[in-house]
C-alpha positions as CSV (number, residue, x, y, z in Angstrom):
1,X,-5.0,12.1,2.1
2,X,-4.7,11.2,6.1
3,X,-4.2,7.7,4.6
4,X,-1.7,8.3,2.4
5,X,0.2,9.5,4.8
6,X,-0.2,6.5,7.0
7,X,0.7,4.2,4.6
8,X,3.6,6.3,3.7
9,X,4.3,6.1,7.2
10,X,3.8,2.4,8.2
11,X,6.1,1.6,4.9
12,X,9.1,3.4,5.9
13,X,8.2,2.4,9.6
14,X,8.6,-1.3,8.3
15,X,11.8,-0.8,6.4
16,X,13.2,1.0,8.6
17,X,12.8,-1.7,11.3
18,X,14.0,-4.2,8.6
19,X,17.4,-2.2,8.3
20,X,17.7,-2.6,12.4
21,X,16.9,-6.6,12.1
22,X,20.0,-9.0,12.1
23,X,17.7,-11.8,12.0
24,X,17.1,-13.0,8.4
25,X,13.4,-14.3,8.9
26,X,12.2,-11.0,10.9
27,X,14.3,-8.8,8.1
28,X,12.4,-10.8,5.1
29,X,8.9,-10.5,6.5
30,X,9.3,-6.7,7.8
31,X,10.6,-5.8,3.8
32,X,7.5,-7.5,2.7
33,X,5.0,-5.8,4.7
34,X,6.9,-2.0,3.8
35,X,6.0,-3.4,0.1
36,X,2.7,-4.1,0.8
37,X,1.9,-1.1,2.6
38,X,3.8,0.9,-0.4
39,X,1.0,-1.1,-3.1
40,X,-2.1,0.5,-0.6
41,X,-0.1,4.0,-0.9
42,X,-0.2,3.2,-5.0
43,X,-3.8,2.2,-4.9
44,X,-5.0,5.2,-2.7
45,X,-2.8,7.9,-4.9
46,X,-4.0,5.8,-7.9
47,X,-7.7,6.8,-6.8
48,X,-7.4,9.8,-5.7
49,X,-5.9,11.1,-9.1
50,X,-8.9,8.9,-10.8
51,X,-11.0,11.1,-9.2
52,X,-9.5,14.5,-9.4
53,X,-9.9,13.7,-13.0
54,X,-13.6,13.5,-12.2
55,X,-13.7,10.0,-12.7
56,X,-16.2,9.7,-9.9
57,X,-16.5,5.9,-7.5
58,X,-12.8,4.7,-8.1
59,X,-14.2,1.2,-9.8
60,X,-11.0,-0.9,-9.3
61,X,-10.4,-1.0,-12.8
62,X,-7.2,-2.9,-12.4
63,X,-8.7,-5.5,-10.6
64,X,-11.7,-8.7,-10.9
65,X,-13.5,-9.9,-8.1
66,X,-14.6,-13.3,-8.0
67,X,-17.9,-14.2,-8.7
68,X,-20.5,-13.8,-5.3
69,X,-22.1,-17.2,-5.0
């Protein structure tokens, strides 16, 4: 739960940041990364429900990984 609440954090730190910005570049990249830390937030409420459910090891169901060589 700790990080959730860091990625809810480093999000809204990010957007907020992009709101302040005038400079187009800085704003576009800052959006981005609140995005991407809002997917980790998705991922880590999306396993933490999977196992409340009693789903047990969160397997990345959603996901493939390419093939170790």
């Amino acid at each position: 739960i700790r990080a959730m609440k860091a990625e809810a954090e480093a999000s809204s730190f990010y957007k907020d940041l992009a709101g302040k910005t005038s400079d187009a570049e800085g704003k576009c990249i800052l959006k981005e990364l609140a995005q991407i830390e809002k997917g980790h937030l998705a991922l880590l409420t999306e396993e933490l429900e999977w196992m409340n459910k009693g789903g047990g090891m969160f397997l990345l169901r959603r996901f493939t990984l390419p093939p170790q060589d």
